[in-house]
DONUVO-736338 format. One record per residue (C-alpha): residue in three letters; x, y, z; residue number from 1. Coordinates in steps of 0.05 Angstrom, whole numbers, plus 5000, padded with zeros to 4 digits. Example, Ala and Ser with C-alpha at 12.3 -4.5 7.8 and 13.67 -1.06 7.14 Angstrom:
2
rest->ALA xx->5246 yy->4910 zz->5156 nr->1
rest->SER xx->5273 yy->4979 zz->5143 nr->2
//
This chain:
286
rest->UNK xx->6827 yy->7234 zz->5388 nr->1
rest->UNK xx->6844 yy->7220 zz->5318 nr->2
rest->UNK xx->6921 yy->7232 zz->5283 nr->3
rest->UNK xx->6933 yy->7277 zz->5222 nr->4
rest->UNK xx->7001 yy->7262 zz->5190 nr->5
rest->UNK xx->7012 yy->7307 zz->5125 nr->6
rest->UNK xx->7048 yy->7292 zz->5072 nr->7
rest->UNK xx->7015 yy->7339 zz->5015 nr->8
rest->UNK xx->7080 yy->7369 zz->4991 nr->9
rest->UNK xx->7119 yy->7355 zz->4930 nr->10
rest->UNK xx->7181 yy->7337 zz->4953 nr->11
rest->UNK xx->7219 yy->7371 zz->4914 nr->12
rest->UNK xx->7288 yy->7369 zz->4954 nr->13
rest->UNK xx->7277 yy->7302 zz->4929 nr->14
rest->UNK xx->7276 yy->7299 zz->4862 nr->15
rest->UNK xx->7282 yy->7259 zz->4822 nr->16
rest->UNK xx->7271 yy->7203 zz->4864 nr->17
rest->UNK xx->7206 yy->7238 zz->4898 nr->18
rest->UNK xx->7179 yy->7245 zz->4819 nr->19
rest->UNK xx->7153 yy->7169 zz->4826 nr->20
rest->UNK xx->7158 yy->7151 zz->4907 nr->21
rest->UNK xx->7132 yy->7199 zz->4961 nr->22
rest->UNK xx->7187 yy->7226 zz->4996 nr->23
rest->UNK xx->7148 yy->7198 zz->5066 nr->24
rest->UNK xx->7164 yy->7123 zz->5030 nr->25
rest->UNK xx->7235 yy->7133 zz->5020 nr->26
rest->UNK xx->7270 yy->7089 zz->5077 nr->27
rest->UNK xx->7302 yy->7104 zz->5146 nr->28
rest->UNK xx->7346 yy->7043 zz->5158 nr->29
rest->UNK xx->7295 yy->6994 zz->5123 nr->30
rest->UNK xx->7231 yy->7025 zz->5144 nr->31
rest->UNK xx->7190 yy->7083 zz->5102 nr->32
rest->UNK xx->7186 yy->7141 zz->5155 nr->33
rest->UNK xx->7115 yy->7148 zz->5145 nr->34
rest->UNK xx->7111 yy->7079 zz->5182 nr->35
rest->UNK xx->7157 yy->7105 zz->5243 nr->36
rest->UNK xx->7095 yy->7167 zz->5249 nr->37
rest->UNK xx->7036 yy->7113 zz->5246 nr->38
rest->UNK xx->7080 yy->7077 zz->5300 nr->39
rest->UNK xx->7079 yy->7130 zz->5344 nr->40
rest->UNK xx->7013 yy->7146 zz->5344 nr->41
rest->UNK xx->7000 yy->7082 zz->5352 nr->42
rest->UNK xx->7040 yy->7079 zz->5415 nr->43
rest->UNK xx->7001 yy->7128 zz->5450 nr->44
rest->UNK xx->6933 yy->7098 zz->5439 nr->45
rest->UNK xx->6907 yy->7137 zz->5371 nr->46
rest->UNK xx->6891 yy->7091 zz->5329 nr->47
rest->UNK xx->6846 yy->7123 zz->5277 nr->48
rest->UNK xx->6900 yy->7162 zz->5235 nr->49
rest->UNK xx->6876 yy->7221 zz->5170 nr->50
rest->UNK xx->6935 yy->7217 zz->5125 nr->51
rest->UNK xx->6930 yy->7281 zz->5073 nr->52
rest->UNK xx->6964 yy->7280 zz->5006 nr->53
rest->UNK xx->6969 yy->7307 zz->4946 nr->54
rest->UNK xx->6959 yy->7279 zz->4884 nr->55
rest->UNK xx->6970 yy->7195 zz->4881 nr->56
rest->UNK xx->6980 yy->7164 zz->4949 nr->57
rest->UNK xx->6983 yy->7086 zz->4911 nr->58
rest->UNK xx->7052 yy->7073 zz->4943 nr->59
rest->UNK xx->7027 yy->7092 zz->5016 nr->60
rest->UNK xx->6965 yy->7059 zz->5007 nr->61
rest->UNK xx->6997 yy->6989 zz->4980 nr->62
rest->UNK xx->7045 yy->6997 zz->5035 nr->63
rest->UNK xx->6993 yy->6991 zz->5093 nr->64
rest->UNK xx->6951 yy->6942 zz->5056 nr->65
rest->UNK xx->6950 yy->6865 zz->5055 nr->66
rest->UNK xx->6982 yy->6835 zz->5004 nr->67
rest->UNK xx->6964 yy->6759 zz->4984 nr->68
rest->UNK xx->7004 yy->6754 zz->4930 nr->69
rest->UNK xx->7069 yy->6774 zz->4980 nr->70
rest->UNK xx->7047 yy->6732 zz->5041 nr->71
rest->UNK xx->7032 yy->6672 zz->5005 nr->72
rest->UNK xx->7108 yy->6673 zz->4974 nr->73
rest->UNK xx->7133 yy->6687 zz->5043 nr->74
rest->UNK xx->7100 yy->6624 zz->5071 nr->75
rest->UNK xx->7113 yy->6578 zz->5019 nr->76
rest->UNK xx->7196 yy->6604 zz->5020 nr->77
rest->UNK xx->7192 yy->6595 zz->5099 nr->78
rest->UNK xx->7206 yy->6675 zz->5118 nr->79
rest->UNK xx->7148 yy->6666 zz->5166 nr->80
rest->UNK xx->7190 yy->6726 zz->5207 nr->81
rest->UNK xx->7186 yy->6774 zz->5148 nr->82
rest->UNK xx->7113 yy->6740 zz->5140 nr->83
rest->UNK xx->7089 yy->6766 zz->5203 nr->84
rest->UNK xx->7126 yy->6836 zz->5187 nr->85
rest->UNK xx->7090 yy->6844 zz->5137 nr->86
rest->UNK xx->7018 yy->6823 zz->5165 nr->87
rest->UNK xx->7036 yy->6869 zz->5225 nr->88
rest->UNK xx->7035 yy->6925 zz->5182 nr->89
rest->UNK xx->6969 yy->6915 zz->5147 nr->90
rest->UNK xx->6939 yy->6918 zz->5222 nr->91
rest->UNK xx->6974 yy->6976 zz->5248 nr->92
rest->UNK xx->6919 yy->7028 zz->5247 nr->93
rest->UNK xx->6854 yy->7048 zz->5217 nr->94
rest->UNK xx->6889 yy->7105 zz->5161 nr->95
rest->UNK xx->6844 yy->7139 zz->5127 nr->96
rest->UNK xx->6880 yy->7174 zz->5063 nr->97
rest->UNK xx->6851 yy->7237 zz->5041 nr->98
rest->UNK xx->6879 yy->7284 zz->4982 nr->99
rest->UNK xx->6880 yy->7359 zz->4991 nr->100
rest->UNK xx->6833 yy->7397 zz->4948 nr->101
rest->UNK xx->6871 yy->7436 zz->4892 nr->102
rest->UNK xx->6839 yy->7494 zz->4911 nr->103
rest->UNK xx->6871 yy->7495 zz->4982 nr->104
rest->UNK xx->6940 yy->7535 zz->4970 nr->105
rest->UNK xx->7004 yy->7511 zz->4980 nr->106
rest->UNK xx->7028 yy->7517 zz->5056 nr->107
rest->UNK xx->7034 yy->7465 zz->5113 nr->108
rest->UNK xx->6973 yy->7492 zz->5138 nr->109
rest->UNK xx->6924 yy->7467 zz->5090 nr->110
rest->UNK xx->6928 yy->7394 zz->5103 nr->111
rest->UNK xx->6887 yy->7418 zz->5164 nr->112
rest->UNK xx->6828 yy->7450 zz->5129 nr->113
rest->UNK xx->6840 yy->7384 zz->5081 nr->114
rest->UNK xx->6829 yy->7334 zz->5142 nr->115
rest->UNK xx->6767 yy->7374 zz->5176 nr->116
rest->UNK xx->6704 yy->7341 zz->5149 nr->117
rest->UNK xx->6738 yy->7276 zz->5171 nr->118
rest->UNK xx->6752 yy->7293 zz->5242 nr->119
rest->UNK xx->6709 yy->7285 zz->5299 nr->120
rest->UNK xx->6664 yy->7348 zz->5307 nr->121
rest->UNK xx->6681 yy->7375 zz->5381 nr->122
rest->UNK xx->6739 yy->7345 zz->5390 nr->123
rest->UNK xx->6817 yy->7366 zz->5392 nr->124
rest->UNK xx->6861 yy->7315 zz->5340 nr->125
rest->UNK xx->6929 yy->7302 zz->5337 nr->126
rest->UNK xx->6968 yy->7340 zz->5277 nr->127
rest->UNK xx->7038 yy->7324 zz->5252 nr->128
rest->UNK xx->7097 yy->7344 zz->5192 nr->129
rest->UNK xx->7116 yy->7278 zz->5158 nr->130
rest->UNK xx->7185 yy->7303 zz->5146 nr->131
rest->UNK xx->7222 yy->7288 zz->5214 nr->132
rest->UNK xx->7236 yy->7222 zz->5260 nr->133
rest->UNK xx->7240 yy->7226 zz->5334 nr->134
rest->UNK xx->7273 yy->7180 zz->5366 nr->135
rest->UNK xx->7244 yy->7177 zz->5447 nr->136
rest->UNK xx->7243 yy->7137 zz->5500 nr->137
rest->UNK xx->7167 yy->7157 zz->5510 nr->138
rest->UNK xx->7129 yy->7171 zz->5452 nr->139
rest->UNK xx->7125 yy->7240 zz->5425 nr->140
rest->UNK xx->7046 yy->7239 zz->5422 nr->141
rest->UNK xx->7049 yy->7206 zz->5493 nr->142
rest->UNK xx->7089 yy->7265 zz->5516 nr->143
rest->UNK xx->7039 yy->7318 zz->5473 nr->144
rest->UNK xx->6982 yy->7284 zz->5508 nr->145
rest->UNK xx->7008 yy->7289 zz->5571 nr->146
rest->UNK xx->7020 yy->7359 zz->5564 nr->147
rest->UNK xx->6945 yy->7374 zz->5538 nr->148
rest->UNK xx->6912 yy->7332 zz->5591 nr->149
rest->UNK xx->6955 yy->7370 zz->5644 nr->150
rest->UNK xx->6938 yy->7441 zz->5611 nr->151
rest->UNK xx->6875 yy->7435 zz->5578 nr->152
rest->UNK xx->6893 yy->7488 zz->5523 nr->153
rest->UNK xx->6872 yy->7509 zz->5451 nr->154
rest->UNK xx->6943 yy->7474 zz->5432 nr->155
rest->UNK xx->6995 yy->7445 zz->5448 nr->156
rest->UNK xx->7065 yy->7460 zz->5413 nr->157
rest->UNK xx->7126 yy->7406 zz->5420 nr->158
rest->UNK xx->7186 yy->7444 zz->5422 nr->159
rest->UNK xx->7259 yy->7441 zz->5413 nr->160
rest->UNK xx->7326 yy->7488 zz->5423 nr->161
rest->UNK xx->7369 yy->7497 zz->5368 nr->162
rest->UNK xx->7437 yy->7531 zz->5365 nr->163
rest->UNK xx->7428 yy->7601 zz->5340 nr->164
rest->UNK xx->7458 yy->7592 zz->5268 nr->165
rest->UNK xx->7398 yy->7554 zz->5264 nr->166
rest->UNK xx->7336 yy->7589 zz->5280 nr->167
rest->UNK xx->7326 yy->7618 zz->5211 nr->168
rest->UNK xx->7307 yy->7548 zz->5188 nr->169
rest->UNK xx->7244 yy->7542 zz->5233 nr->170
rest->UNK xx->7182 yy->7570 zz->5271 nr->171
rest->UNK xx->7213 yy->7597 zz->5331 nr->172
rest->UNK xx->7168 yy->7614 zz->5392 nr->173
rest->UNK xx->7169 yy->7667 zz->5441 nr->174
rest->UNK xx->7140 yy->7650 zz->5515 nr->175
rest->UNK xx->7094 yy->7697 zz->5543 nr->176
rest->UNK xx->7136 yy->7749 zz->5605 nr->177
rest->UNK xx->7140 yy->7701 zz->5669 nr->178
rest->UNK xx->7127 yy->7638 zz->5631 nr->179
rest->UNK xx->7168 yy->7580 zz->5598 nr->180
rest->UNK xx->7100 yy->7542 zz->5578 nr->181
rest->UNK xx->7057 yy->7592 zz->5545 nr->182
rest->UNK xx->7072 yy->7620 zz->5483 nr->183
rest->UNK xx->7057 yy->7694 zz->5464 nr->184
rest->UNK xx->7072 yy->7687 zz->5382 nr->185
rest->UNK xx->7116 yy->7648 zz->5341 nr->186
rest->UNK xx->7153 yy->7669 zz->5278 nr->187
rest->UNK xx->7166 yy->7624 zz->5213 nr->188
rest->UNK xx->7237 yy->7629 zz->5191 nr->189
rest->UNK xx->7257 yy->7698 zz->5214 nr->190
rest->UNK xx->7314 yy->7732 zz->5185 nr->191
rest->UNK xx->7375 yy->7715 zz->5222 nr->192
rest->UNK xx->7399 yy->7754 zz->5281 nr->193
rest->UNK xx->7321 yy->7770 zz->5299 nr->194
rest->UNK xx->7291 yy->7698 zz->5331 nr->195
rest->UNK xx->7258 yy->7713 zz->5390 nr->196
rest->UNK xx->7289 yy->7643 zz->5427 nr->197
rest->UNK xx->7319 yy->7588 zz->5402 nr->198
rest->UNK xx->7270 yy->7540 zz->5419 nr->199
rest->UNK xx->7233 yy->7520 zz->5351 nr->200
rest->UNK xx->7167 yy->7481 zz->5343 nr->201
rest->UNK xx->7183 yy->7413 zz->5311 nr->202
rest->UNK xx->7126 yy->7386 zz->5278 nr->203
rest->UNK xx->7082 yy->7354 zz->5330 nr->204
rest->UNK xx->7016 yy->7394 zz->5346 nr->205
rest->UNK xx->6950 yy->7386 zz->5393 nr->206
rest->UNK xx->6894 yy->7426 zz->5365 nr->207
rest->UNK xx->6825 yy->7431 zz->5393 nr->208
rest->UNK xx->6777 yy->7458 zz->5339 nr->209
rest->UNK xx->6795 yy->7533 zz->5352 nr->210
rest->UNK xx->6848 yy->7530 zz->5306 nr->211
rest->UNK xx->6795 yy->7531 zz->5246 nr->212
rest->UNK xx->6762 yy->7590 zz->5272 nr->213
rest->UNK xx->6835 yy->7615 zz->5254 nr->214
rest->UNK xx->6844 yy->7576 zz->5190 nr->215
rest->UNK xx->6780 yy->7603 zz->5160 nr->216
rest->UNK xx->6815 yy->7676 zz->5165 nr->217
rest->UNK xx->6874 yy->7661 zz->5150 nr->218
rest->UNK xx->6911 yy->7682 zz->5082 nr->219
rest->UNK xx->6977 yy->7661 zz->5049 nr->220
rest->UNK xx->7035 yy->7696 zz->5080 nr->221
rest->UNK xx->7115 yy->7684 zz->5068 nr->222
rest->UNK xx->7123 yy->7660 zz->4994 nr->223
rest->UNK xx->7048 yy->7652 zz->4980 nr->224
rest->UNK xx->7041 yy->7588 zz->5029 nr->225
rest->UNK xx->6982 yy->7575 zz->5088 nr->226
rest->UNK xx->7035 yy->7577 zz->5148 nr->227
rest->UNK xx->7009 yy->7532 zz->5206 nr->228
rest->UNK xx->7062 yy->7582 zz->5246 nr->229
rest->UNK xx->7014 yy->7650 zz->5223 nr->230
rest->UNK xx->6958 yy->7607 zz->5246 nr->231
rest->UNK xx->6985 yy->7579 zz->5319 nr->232
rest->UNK xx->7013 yy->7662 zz->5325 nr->233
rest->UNK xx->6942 yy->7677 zz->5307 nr->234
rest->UNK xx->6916 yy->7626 zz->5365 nr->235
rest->UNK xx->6966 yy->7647 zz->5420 nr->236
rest->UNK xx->6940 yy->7720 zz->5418 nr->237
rest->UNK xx->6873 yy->7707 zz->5430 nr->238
rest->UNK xx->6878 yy->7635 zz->5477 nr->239
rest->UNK xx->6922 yy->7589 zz->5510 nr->240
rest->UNK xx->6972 yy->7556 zz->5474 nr->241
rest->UNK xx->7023 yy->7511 zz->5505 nr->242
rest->UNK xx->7095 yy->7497 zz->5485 nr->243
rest->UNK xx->7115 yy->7421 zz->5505 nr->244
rest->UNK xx->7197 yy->7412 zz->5506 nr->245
rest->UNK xx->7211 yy->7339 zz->5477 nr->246
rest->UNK xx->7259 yy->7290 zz->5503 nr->247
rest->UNK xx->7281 yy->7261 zz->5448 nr->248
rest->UNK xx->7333 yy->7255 zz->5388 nr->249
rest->UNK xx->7303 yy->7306 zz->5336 nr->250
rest->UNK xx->7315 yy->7287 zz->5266 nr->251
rest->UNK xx->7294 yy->7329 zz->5207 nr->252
rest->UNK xx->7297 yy->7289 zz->5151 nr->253
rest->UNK xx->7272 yy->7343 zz->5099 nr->254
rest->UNK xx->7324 yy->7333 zz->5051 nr->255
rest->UNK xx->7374 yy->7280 zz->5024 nr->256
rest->UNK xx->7431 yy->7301 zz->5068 nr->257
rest->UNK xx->7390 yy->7308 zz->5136 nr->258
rest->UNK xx->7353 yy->7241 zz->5117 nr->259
rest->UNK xx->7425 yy->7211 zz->5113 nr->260
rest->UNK xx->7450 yy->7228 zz->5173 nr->261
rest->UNK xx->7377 yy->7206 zz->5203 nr->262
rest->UNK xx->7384 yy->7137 zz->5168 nr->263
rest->UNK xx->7461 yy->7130 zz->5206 nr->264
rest->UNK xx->7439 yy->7141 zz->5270 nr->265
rest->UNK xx->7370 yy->7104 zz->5267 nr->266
rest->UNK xx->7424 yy->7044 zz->5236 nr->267
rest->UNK xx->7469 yy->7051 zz->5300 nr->268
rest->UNK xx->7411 yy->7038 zz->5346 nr->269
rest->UNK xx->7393 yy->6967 zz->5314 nr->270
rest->UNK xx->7439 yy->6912 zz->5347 nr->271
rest->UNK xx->7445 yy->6874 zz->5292 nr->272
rest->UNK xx->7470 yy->6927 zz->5249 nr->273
rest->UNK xx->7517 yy->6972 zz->5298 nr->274
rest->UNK xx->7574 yy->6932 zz->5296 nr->275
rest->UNK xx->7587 yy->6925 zz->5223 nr->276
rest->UNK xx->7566 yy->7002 zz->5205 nr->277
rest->UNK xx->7613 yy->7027 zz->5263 nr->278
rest->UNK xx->7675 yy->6990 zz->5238 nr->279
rest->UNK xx->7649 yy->7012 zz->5160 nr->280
rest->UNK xx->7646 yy->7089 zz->5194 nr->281
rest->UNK xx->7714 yy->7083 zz->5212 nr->282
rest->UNK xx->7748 yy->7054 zz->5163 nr->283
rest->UNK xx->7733 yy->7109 zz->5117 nr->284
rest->UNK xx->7795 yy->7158 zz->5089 nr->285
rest->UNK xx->7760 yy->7222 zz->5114 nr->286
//
């Protein structure tokens, strides 16, 4: 099974700092959270990974590449730690980048119809947001695999709750009558007071290749954008489509202030850092 991390948006939450770096290279504690996705697939066995952008992908590409230029510094200054950091990286995975078509519209949908001619004919792929960090005990794609294994549906959905003041910021799914695993539909964003749960996809997906029987149908829907939510609601009507719950600390990082609080408490799980940031934390006048 091969990965699909997208990271074809603009970023503009980000700006300005997202007009130069992808938004996916911007750090969490240290490490671009683009890395902390490849890591993860990694973890549960996928190693051939489709990354889909949009427009220049230089910085993500130089990031997973070897650098001779950096190693042989590193050697010569005796940082043979960061040395091997840095070598590590080049090796993680084989990442194939591949930028969506202009023609494609705007949506978190398209990075699908972007990645197809690159994925194995046949077979189901792994599909993922580049915006949020989970931070499990067992992988999320370990847990998603386990789930589609188990179930052997057209998808599988990871899954969240959310308090209710919330739901208007996400897909939120509705399980089919007598079931907590099957979905019957899921709705992107609906208007506040009308969710039909509070659990919420979260940006993990299985897919086998029904979804582009779906895709190719599909039109733009809420603000002009491909929703991958119109197309899973689309694929739970007509098959099976499995909700996964995650254990797990869900982070969204989508924007500076969420990607803040993600870098603190990423920061308060590495040893060598907790002490000094909690006694920081806590000596501020708040």
């Amino acid at each position: 099974m091969k990965g699909v991390i997208t990271i074809a948006g603009y970023g503009t939450r980000f700006l300005p700092a997202s007009k130069a770096v992808p938004k996916e290279m911007i750090p969490i504690a240290g490490v671009p959270l683009i890395q902390y996705h490849v890591e993860e697939l990694m973890a549960a066995g996928l190693t051939e990974i489709i990354v889909v952008v949009r427009g220049t992908s230089e910085a993500v590409r130089r990031h997973f590449a070897p650098a001779p230029d950096l190693e042989r510094h590193l050697e010569a200054v005796g940082k043979l730690e960061l040395l091997e950091e840095v070598r590590r990286i080049s090796r993680l995975a084989d990442i194939l980048f591949v930028r969506q078509p202009e023609t494609l519209p705007y949506g978190n949908a398209s990075p699908a119809l972007a990645a197809r001619p690159w994925l194995t004919p046949g077979e189901p792929f792994y599909y993922m947001f580049g915006d949020d960090i989970i931070l499990a005990d067992v992988p999320v794609p370990q847990q998603m695999l386990d789930a589609f294994h188990k179930y052997q549906p057209a998808a599988v959905v990871a899954s969240q709750t959310v308090p209710d003041t919330e739901t208007h910021l996400y897909g939120c799914i509705a399980f089919k009558p007598g079931s907590d695993k099957e979905m019957a539909r899921i709705v992107e964003k609906p208007a506040p007071g009308t969710a039909p749960s509070n659990w919420v996809q979260i940006g993990h997906f299985i897919f086998t290749p029904e979804l582009f029987a779906v895709l190719d149908t599909l039109k733009p829907g809420k603000g002009g954008e491909l929703w991958l939510a119109d197309a899973v609601d689309r694929l739970a009507a007509r098959s099976s489509v499995i909700v996964q719950p995650i254990e797990g600390k869900w982070m969204p990082a989508g924007d500076p202030l969420r990607h803040l609080k993600a870098c603190i408490q990423v920061a308060l799980r590495r040893e060598e850092w907790r002490d000094d940031l909690v006694a920081y934390l806590r000596s501020l006048e708040l």
